[in-house]
gemmi code that builds the backbone of each chain (N, CA, C; Angstrom):
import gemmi

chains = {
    "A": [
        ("UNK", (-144.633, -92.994, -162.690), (-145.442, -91.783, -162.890), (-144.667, -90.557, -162.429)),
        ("UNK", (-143.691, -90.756, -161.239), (-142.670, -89.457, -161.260), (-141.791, -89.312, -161.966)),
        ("UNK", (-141.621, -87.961, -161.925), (-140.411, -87.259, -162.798), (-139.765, -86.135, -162.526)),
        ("UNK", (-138.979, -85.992, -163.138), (-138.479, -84.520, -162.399), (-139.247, -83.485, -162.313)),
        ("UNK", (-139.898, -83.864, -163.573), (-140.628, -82.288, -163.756), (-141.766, -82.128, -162.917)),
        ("UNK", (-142.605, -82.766, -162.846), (-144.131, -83.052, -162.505), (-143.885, -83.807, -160.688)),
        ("UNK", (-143.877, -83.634, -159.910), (-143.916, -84.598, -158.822), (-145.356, -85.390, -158.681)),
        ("UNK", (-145.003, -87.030, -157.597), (-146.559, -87.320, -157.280), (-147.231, -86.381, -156.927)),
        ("UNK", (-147.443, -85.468, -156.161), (-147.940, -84.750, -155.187), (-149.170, -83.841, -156.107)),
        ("UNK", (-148.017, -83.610, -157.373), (-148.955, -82.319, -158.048), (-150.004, -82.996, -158.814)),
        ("UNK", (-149.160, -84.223, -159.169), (-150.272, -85.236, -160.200), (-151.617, -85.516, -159.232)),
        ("UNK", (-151.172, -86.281, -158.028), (-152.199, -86.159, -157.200), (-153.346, -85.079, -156.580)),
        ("UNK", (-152.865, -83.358, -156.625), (-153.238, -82.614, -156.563), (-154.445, -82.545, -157.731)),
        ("UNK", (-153.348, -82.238, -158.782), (-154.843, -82.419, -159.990), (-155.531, -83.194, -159.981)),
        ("UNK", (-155.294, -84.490, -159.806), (-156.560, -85.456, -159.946), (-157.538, -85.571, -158.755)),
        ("UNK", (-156.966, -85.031, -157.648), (-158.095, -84.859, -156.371), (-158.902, -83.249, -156.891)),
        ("UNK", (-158.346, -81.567, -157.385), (-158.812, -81.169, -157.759), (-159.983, -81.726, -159.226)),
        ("UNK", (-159.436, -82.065, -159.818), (-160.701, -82.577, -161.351), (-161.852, -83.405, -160.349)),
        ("UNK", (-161.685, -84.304, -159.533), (-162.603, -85.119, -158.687), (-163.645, -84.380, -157.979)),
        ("UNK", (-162.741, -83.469, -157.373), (-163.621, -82.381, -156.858), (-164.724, -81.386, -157.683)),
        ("UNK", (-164.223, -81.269, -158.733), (-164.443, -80.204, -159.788), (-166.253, -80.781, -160.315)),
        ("UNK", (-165.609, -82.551, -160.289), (-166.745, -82.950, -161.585), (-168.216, -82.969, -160.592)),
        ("UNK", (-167.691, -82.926, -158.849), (-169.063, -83.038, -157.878), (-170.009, -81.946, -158.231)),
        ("UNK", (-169.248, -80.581, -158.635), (-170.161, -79.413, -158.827), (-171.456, -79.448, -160.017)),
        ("UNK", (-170.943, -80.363, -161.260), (-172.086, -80.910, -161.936), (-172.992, -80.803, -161.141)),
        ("UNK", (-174.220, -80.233, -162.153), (-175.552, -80.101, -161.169), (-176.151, -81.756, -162.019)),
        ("UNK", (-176.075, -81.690, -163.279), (-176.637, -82.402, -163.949), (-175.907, -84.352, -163.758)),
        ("UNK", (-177.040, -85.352, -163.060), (-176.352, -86.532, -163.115), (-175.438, -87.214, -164.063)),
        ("UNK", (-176.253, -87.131, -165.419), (-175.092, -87.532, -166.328), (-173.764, -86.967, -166.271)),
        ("UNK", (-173.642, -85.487, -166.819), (-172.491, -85.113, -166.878), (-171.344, -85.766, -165.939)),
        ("UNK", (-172.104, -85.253, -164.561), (-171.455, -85.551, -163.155), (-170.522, -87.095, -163.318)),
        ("UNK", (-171.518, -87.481, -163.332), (-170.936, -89.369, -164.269), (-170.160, -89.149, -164.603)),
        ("UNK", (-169.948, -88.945, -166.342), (-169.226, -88.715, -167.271), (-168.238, -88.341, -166.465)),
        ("UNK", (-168.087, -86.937, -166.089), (-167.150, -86.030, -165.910), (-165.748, -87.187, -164.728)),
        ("UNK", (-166.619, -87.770, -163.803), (-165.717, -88.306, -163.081), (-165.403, -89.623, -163.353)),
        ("UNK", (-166.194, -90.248, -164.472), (-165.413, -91.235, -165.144), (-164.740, -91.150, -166.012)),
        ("UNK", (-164.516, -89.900, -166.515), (-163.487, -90.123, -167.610), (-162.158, -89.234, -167.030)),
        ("UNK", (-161.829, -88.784, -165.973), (-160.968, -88.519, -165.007), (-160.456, -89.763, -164.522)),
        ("UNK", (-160.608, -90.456, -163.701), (-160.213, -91.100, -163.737), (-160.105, -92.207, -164.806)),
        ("UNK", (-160.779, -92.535, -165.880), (-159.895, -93.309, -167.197), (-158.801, -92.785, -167.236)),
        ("UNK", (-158.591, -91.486, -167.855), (-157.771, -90.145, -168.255), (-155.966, -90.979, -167.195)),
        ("UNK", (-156.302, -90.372, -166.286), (-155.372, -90.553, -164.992), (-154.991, -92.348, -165.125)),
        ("UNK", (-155.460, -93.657, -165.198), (-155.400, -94.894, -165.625), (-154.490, -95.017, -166.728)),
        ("UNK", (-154.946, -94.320, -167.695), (-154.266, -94.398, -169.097), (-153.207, -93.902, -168.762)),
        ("UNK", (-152.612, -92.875, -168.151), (-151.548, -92.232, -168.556), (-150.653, -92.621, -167.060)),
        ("UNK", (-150.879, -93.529, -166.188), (-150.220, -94.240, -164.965), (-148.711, -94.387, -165.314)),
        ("UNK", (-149.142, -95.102, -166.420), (-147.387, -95.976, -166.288), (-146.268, -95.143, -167.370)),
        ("UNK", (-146.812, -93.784, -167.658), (-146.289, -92.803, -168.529), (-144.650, -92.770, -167.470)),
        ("UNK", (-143.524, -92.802, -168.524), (-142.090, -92.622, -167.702), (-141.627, -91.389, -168.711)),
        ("UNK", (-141.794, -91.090, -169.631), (-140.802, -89.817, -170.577), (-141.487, -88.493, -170.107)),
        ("UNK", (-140.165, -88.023, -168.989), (-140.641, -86.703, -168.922), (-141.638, -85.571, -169.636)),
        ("UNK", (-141.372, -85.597, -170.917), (-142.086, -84.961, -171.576), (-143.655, -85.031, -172.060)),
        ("UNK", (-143.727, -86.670, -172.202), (-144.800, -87.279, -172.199), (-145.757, -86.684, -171.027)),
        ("UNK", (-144.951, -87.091, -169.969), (-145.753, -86.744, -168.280), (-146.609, -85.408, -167.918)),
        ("UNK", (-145.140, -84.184, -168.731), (-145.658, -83.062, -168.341), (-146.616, -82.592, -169.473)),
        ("UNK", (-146.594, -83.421, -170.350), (-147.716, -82.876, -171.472), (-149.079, -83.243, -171.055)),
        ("UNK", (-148.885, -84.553, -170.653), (-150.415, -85.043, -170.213), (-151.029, -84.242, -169.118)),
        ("UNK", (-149.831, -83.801, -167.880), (-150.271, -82.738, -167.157), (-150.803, -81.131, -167.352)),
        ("UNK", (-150.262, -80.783, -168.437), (-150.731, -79.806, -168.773), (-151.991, -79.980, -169.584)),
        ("UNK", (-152.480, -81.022, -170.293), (-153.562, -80.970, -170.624), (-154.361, -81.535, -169.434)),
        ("UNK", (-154.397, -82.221, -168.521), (-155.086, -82.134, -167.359), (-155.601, -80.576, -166.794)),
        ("UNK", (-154.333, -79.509, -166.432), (-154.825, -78.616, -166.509), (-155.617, -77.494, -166.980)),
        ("UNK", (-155.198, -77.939, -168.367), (-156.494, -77.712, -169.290), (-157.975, -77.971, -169.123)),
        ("UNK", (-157.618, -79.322, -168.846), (-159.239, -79.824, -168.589), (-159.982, -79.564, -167.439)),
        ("UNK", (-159.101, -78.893, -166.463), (-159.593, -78.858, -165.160), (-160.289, -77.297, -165.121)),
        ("UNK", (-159.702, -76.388, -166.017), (-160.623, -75.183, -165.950), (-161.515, -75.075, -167.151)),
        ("UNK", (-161.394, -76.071, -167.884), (-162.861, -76.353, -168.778), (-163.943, -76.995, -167.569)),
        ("UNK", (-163.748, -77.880, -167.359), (-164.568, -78.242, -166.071), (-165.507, -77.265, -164.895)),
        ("UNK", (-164.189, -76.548, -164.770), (-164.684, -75.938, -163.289), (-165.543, -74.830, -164.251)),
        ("UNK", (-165.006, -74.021, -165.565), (-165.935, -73.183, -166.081), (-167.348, -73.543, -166.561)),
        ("UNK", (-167.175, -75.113, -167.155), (-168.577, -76.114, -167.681), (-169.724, -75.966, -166.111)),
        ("UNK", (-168.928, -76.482, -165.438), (-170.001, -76.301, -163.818), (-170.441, -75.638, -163.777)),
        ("UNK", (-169.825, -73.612, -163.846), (-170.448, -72.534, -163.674), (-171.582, -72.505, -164.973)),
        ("UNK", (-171.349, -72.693, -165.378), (-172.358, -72.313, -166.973), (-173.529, -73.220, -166.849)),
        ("UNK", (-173.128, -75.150, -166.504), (-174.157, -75.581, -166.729), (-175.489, -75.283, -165.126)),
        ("UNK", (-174.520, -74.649, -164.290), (-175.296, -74.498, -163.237), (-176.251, -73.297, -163.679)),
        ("UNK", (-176.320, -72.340, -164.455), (-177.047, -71.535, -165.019), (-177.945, -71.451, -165.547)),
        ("UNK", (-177.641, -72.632, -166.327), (-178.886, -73.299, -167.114), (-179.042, -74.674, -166.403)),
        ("UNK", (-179.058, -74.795, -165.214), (-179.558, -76.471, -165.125), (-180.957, -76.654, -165.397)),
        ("UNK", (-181.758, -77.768, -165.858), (-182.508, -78.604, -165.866), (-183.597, -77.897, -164.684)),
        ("UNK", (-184.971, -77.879, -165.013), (-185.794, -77.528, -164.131), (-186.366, -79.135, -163.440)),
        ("UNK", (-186.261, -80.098, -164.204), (-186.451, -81.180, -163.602), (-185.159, -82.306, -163.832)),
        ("UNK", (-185.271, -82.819, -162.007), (-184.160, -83.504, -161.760), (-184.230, -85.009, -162.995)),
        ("UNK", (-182.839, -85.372, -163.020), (-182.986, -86.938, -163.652), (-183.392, -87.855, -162.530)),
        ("UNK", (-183.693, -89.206, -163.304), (-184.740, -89.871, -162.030), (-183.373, -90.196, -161.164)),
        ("UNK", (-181.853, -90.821, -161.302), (-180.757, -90.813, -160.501), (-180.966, -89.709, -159.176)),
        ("UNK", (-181.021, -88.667, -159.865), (-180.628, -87.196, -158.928), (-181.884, -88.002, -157.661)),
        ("UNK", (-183.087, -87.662, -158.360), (-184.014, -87.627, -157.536), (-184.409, -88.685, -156.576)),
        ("UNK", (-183.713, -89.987, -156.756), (-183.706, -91.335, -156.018), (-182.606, -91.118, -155.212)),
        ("UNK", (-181.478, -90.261, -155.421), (-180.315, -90.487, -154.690), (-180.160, -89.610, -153.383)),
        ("UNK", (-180.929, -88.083, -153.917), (-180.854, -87.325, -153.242), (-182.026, -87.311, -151.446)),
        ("UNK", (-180.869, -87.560, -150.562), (-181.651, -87.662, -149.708), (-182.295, -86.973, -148.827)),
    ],
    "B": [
        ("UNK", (-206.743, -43.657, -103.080), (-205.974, -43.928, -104.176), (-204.596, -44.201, -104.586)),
        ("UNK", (-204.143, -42.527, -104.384), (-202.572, -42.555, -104.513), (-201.932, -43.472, -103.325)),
        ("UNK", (-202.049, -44.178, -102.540), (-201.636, -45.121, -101.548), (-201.468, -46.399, -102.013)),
        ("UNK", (-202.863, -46.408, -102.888), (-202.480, -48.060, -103.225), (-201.906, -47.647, -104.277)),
        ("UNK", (-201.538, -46.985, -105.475), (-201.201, -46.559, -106.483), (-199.608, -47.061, -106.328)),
        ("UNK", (-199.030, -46.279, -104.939), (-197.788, -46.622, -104.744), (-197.624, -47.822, -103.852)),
        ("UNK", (-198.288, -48.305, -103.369), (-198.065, -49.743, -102.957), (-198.269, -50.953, -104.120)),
        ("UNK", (-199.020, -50.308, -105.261), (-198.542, -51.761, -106.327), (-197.322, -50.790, -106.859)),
        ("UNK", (-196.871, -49.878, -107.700), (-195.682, -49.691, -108.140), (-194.765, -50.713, -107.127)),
        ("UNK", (-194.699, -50.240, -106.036), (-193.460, -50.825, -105.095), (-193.563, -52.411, -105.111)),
        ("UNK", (-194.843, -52.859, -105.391), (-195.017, -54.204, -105.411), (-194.534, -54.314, -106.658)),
        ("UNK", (-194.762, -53.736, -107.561), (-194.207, -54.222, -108.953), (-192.463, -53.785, -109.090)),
        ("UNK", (-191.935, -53.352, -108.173), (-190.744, -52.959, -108.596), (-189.244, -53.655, -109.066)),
        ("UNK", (-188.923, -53.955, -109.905), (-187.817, -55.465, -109.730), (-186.285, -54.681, -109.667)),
        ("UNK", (-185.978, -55.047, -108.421), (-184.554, -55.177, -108.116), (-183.475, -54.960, -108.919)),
        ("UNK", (-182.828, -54.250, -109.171), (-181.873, -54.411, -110.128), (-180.423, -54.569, -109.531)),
        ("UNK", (-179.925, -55.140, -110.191), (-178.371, -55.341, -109.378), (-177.183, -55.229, -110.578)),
        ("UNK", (-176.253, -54.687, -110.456), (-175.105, -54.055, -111.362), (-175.009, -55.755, -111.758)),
        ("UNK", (-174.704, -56.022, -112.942), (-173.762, -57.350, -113.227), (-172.586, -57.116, -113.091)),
        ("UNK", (-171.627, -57.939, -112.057), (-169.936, -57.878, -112.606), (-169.804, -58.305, -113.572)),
        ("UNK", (-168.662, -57.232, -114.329), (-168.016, -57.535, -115.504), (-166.969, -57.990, -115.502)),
        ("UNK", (-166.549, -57.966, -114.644), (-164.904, -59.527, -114.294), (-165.392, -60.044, -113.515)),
        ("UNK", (-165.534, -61.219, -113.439), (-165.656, -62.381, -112.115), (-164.319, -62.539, -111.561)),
        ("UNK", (-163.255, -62.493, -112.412), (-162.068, -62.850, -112.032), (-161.447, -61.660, -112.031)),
        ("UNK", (-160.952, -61.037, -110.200), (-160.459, -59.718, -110.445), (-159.025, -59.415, -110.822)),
        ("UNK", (-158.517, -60.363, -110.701), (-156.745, -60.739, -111.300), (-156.675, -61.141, -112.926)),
        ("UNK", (-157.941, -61.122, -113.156), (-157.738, -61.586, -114.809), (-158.299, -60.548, -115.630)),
        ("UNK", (-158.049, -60.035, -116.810), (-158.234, -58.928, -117.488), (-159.936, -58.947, -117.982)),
        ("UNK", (-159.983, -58.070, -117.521), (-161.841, -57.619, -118.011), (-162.009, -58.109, -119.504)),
        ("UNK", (-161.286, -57.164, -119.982), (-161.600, -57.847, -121.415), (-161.253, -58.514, -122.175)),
        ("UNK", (-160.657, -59.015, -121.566), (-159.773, -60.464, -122.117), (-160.914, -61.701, -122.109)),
        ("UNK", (-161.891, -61.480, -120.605), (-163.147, -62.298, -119.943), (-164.061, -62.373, -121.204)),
        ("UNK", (-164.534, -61.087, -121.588), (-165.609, -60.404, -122.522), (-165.409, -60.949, -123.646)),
        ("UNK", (-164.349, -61.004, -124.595), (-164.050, -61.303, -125.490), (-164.052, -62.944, -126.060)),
        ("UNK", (-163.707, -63.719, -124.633), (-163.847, -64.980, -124.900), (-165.268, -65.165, -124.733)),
        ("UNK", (-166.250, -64.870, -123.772), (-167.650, -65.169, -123.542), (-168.243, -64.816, -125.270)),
        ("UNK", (-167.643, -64.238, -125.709), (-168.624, -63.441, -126.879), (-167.963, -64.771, -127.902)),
        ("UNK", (-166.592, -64.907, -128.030), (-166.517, -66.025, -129.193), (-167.348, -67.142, -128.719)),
        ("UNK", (-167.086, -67.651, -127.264), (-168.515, -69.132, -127.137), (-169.410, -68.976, -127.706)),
        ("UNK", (-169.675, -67.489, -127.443), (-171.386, -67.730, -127.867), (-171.474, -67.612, -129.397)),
        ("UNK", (-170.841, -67.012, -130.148), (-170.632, -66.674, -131.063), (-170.954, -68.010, -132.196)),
        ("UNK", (-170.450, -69.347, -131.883), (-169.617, -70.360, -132.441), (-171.463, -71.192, -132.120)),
        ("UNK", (-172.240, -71.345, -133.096), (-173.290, -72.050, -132.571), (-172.881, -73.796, -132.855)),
        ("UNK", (-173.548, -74.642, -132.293), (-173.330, -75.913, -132.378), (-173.218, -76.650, -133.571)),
        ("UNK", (-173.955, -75.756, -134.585), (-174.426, -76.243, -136.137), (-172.733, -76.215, -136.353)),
        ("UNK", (-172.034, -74.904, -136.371), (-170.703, -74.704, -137.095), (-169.672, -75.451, -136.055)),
        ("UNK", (-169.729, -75.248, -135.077), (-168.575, -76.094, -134.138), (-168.830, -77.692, -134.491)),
        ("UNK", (-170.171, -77.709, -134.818), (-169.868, -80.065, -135.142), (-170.003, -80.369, -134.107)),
        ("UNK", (-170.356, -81.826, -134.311), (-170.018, -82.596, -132.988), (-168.859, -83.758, -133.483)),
        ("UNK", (-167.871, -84.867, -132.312), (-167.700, -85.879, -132.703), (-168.422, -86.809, -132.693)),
        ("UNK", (-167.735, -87.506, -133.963), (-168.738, -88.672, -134.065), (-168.076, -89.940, -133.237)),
        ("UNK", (-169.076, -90.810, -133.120), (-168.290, -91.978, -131.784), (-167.515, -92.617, -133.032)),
        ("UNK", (-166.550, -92.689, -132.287), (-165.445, -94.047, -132.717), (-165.679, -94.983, -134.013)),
        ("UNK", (-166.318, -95.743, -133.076), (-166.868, -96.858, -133.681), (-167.994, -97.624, -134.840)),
        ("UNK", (-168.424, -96.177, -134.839), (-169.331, -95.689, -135.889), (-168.709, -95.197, -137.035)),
        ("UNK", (-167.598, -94.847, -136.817), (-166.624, -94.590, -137.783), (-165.990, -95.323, -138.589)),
        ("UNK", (-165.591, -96.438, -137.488), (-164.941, -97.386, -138.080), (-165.755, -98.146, -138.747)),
        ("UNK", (-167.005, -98.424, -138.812), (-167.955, -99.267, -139.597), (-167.797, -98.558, -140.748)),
        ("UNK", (-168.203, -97.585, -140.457), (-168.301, -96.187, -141.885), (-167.492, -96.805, -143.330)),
        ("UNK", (-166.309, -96.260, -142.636), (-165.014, -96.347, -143.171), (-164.614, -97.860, -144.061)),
        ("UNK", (-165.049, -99.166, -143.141), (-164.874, -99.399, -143.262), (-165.872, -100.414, -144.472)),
        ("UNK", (-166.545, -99.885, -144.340), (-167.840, -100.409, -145.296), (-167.317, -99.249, -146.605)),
        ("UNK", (-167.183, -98.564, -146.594), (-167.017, -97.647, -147.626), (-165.453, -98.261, -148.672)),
        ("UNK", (-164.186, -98.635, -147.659), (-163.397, -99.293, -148.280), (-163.686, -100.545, -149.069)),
        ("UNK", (-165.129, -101.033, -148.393), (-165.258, -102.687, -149.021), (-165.740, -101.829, -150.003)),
        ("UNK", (-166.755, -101.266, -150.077), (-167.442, -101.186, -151.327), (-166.734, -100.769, -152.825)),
        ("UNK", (-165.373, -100.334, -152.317), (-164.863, -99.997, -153.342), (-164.587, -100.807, -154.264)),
        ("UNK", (-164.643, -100.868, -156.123), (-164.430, -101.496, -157.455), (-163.549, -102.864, -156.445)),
        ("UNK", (-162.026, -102.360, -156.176), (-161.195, -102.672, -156.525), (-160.769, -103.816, -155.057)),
        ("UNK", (-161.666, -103.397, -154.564), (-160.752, -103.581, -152.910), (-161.727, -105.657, -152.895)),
        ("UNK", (-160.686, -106.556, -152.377), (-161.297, -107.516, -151.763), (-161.838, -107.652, -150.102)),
        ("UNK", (-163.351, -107.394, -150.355), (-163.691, -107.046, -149.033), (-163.567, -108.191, -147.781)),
        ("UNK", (-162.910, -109.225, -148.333), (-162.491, -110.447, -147.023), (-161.224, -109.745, -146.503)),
        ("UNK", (-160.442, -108.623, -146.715), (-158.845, -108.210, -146.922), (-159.372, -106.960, -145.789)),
        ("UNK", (-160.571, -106.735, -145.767), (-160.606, -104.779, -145.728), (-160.719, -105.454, -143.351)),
        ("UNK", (-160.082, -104.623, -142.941), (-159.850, -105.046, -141.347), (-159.446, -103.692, -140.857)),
        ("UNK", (-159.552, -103.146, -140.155), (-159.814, -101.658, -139.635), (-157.769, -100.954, -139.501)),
        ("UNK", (-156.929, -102.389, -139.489), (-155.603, -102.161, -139.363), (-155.117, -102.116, -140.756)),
        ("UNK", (-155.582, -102.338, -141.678), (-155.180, -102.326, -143.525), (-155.041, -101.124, -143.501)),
        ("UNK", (-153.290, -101.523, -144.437), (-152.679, -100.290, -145.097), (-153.411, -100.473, -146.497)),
        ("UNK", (-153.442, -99.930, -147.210), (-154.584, -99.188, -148.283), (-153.206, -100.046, -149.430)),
        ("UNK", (-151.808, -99.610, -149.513), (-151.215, -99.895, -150.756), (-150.183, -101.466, -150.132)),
        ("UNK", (-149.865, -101.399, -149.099), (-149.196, -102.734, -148.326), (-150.552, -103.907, -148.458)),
        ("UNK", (-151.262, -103.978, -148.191), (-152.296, -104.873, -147.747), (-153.668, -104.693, -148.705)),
        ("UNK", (-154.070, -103.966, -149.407), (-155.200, -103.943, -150.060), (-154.515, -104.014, -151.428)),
        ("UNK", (-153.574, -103.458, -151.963), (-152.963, -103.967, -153.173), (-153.389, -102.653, -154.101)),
        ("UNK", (-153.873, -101.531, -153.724), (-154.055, -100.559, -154.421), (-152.984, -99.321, -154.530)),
        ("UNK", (-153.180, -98.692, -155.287), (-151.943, -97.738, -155.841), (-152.357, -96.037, -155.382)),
        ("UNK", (-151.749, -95.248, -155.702), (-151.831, -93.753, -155.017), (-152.721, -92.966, -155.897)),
        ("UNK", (-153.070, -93.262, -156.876), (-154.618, -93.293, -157.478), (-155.829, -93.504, -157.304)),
        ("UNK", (-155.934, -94.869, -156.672), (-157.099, -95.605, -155.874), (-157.136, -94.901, -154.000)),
        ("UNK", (-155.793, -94.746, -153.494), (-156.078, -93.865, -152.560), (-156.635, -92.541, -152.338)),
        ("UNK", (-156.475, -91.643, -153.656), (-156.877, -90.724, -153.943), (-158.640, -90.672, -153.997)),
        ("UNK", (-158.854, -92.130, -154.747), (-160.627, -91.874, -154.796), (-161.365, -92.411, -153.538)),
        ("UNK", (-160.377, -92.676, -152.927), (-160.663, -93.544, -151.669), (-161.065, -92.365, -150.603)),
        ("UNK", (-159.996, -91.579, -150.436), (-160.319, -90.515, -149.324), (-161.090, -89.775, -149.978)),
        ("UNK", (-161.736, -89.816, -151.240), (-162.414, -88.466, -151.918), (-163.883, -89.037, -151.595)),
        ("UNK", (-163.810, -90.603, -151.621), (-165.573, -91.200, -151.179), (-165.382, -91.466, -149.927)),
        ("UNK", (-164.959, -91.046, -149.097), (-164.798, -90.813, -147.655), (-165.235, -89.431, -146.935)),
        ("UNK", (-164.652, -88.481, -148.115), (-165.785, -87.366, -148.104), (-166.525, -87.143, -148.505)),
        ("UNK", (-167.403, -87.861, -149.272), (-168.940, -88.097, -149.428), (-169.780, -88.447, -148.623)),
        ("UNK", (-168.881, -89.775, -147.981), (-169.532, -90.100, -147.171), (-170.270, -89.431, -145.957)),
        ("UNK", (-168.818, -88.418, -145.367), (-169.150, -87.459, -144.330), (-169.264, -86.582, -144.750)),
        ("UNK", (-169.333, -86.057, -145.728), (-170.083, -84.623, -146.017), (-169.318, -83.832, -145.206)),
        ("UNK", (-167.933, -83.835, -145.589), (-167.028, -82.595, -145.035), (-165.985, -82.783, -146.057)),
        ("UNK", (-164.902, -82.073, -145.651), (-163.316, -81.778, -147.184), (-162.610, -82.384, -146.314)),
        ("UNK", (-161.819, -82.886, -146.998), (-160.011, -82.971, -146.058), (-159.052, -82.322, -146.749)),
        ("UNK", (-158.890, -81.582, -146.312), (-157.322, -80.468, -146.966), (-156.446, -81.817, -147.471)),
        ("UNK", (-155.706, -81.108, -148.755), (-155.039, -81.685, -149.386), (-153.522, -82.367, -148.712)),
        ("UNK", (-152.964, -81.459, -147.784), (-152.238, -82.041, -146.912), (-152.300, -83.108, -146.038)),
        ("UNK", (-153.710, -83.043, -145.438), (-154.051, -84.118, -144.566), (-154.255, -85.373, -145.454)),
        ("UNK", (-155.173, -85.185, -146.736), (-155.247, -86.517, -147.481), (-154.157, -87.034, -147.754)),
        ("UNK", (-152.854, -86.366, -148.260), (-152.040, -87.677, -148.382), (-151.384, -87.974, -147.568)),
        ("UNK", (-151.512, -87.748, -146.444), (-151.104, -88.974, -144.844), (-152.143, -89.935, -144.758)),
        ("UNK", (-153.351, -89.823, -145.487), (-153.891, -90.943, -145.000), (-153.531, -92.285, -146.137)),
        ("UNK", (-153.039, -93.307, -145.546), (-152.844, -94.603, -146.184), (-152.973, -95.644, -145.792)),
        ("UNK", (-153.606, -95.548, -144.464), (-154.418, -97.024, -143.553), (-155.803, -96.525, -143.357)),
        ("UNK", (-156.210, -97.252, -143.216), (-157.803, -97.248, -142.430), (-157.677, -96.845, -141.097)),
        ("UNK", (-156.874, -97.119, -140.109), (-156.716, -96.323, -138.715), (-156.535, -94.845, -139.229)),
        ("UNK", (-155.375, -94.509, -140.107), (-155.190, -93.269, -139.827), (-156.663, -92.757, -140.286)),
        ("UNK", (-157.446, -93.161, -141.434), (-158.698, -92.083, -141.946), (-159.670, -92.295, -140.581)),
        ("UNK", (-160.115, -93.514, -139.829), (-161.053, -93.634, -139.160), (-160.188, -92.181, -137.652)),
        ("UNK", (-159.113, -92.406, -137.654), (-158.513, -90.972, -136.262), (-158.792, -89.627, -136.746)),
        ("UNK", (-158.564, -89.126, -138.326), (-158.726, -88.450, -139.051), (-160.412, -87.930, -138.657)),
        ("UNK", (-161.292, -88.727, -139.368), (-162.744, -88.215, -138.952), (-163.201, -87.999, -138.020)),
        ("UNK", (-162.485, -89.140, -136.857), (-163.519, -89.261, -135.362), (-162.663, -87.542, -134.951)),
        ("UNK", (-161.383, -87.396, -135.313), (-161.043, -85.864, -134.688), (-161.503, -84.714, -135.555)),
        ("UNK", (-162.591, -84.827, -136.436), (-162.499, -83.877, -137.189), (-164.301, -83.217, -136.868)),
        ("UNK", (-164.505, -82.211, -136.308), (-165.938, -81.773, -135.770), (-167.037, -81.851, -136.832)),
        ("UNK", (-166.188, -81.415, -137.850), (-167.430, -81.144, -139.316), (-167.831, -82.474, -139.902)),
        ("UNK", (-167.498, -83.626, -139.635), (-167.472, -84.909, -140.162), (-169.342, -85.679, -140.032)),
        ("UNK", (-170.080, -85.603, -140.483), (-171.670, -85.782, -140.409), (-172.045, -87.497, -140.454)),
    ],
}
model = gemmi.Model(1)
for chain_id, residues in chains.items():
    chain = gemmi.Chain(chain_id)
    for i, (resn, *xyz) in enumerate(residues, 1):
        res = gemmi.Residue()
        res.name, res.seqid = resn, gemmi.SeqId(i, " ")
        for name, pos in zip(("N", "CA", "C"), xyz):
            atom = gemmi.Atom()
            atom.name, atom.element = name, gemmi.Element(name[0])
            atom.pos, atom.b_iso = gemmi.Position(*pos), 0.0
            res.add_atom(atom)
        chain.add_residue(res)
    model.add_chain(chain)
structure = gemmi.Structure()
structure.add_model(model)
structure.setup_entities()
């Protein structure tokens, strides 16, 4: 997964930022979604070795990470006046 | 009248006495002032408390079993996370991230990737005030 271009550190950076990102979901599903398909995302692309490959997938990570963090702000705007039954069983 | 008038005033009268403002006359006045005001300043809610030890280590360590991936006969408070649990710098990543769920505090990005045993995260929380 390292390379010249991309170090662990940053890969790891993004994927602890997106992790972080998908908690702000107000909405349970999304929230789901959002942090399961981050980590799929990050799985799939593990054993990536061609530089170019690496830094492409990273840059669309970064992509996805300020679709995210902007999706949070927006869907927090409009959230849901009533919780899903998840939210409301979980929340303690 | 006016007799007893001034015999309750005087009965009611309370003492007043200057407060010192250095206790310590070799140590700077306001050097004194300044620290009294951050104590107080800092209420208990934001300073945290620690949490005991050992309570931690259950935490922690229940939180590692529960994970997808981890075999919880393997998980022992001395397990290195990628030597001994067999997981990769991916799975450590979601590892310390449901560790802060658990405690309902952050770990700076620096500090998370030193953690790669279960000692170091359980020293990590028990020293960390905000840790719930």
């Amino acid at each position: 997964m390292a390379s010249a271009g991309i170090s662990k550190g940053e890969i790891r950076y993004l994927y602890r930022s997106l992790l972080r990102t998908t908690r702000q979901f107000c909405d349970y599903n999304i929230r789901e979604y959002a942090k399961r398909r981050t980590i799929d995302a990050f799985r799939q692309n593990q054993n990536l070795t061609d530089p170019s490959a690496i830094s492409a997938a990273y840059s669309d990570g970064k992509a996805q990470l300020d679709v995210a963090k902007r999706q949070a702000v927006v869907y927090s705007l409009y959230a849901p006046k009533i919780k899903t039954v998840m939210d409301s069983t979980i929340s303690r | 009248m006016a007799a007893r008038g001034g015999a309750l005033l005087k009965y009611l009268r309370v003492n007043v006495q200057a407060i010192p403002t250095t206790r310590n006359p070799n140590k700077n006045g306001l050097f004194d002032l300044s620290f009294n005001a951050i104590c107080r300043r800092f209420s208990e809610e934001v300073r945290g408390t620690f949490l005991d030890r050992s309570e931690v280590t259950d935490r922690v360590v229940n939180v590692v079993k529960n994970f997808q991936k981890v075999d919880p006969s393997k998980v022992t408070p001395n397990a290195h996370f990628q030597n001994d649990l067999g997981l990769d710098s991916l799975d450590t990543v979601e590892i310390v991230m449901a560790l802060e769920e658990e405690f309902q505090f952050e770990i700076p990005d620096s500090e998370a990737d030193k953690i790669n045993t279960i000692n170091l995260a359980i020293d990590f929380i028990s020293s960390h005030p905000q840790a719930k």
